[in-house]
C-alpha positions in Angstrom: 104.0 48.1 173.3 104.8 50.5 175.8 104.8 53.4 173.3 101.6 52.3 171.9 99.9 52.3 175.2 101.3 55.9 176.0 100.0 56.9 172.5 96.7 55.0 173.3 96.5 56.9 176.9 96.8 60.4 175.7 94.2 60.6 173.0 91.9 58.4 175.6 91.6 55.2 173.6 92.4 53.1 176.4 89.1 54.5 178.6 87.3 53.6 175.4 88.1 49.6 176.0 91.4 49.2 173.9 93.0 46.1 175.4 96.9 45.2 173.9 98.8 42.5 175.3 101.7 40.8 174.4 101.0 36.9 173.8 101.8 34.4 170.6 98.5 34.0 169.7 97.2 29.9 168.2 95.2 27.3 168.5 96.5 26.7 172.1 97.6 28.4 175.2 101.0 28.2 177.6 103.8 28.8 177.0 106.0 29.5 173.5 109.7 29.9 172.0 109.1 33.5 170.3 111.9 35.2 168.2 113.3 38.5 169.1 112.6 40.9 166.9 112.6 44.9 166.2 108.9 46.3 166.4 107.5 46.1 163.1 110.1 43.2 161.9 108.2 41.2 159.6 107.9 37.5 158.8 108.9 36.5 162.5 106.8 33.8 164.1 106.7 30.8 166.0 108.2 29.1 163.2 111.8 30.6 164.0 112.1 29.4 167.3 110.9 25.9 166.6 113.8 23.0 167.1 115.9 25.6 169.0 117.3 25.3 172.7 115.5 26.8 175.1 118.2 29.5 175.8 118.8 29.9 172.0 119.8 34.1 172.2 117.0 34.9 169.2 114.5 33.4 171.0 112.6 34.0 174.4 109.4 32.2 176.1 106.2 34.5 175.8 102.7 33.8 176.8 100.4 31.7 173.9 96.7 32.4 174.0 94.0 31.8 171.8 91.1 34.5 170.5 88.7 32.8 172.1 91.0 33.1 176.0 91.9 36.2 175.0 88.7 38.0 174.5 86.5 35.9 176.9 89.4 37.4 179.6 89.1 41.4 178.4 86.7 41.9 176.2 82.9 42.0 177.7 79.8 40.4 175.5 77.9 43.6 176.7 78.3 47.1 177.7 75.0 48.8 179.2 73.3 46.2 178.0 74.5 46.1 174.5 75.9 43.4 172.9 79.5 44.2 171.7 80.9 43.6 168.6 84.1 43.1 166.9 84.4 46.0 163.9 87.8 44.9 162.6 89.8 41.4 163.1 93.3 41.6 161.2 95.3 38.3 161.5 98.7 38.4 160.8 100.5 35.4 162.2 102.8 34.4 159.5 101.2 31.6 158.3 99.6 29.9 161.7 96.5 32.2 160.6 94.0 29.2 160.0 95.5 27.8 163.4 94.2 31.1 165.2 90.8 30.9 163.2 90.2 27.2 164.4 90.6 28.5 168.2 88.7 31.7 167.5 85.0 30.1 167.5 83.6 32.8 169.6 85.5 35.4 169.0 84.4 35.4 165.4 80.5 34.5 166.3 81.5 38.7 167.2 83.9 39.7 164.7 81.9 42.0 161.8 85.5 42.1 159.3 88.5 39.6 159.4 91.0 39.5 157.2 93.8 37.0 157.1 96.9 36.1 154.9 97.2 32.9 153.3 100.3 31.8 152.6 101.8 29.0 150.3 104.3 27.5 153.4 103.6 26.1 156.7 101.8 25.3 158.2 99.2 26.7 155.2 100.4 24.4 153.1 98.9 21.5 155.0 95.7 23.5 154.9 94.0 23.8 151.7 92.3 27.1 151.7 89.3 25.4 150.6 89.1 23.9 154.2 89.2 27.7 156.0 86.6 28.9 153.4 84.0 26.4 154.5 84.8 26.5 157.8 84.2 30.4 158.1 81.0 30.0 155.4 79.6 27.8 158.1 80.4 30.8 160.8 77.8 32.9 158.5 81.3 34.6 156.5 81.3 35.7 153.2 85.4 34.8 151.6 87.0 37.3 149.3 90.5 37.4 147.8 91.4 41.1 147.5 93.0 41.6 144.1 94.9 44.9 143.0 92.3 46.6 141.7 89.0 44.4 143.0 87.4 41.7 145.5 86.8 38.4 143.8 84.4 36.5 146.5 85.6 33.0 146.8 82.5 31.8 149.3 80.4 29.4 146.9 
């Protein structure tokens, strides 16, 4: 994160309002087990730490926010007296997506693009998809699933 935020400073993205933290982000906040992992490891989450001792040597205890916490504490409704919006929302939480979506009410009531991964594992698999669908139809989202070649809308 510290070589991001370099990058970020020298081509002035950070006076433009780019906020990065580093913080499990779910349904709840405190505190969390968190592997250890090489920047840009993937399929590392929460999941890996779960059942392990506190001082387990893979893991260590990081910050857990939700969307909502997270942008109500850096992210202003309005700049000059215009409303601000989210452009892009990529979730990538190794299958506790849905559990960031069902914390992320505001947040999304902003958000103009998410995208997501489902997943056929936990916690997904106690989710049926069906159930994040509605719930992000009723937060005025159209669903797609993006295909190789096309976008077949799942909303409806």
């Amino acid at each position: 994160i510290k070589m991001v935020r370099k990058v970020a400073s020298s081509i002035g993205l950070d006076a433009k309002g780019l906020v990065m933290t580093q913080a499990a982000v779910s349904s709840s906040t405190g505190k969390v087990s968190f592997p250890k992992a090489r920047p840009g490891a993937e399929a590392f989450g929460i999941k890996n730490c779960m059942n392990r001792p506190k001082d387990y040597p893979g893991c260590q205890e990081v910050e857990m926010v939700t969307l909502d916490d997270f942008y109500r504490a850096n992210i202003p409704k309005q700049v000059n007296g215009a409303d601000q919006y989210i452009d892009v929302l990529l979730i990538d939480t190794e299958g506790h997506d849905y559990e960031v979506l069902k914390a992320a009410r505001s947040a999304l009531s902003r958000t103009r693009y998410l995208e997501f991964e489902f997943h056929s594992f936990k916690p997904w698999i106690d989710t049926p998809l069906l159930k994040a669908i509605d719930y992000l139809s009723r937060l005025d989202f159209t669903c797609y699933w993006a295909l190789k070649q096309r976008l077949l809308r799942i909303t409806n």
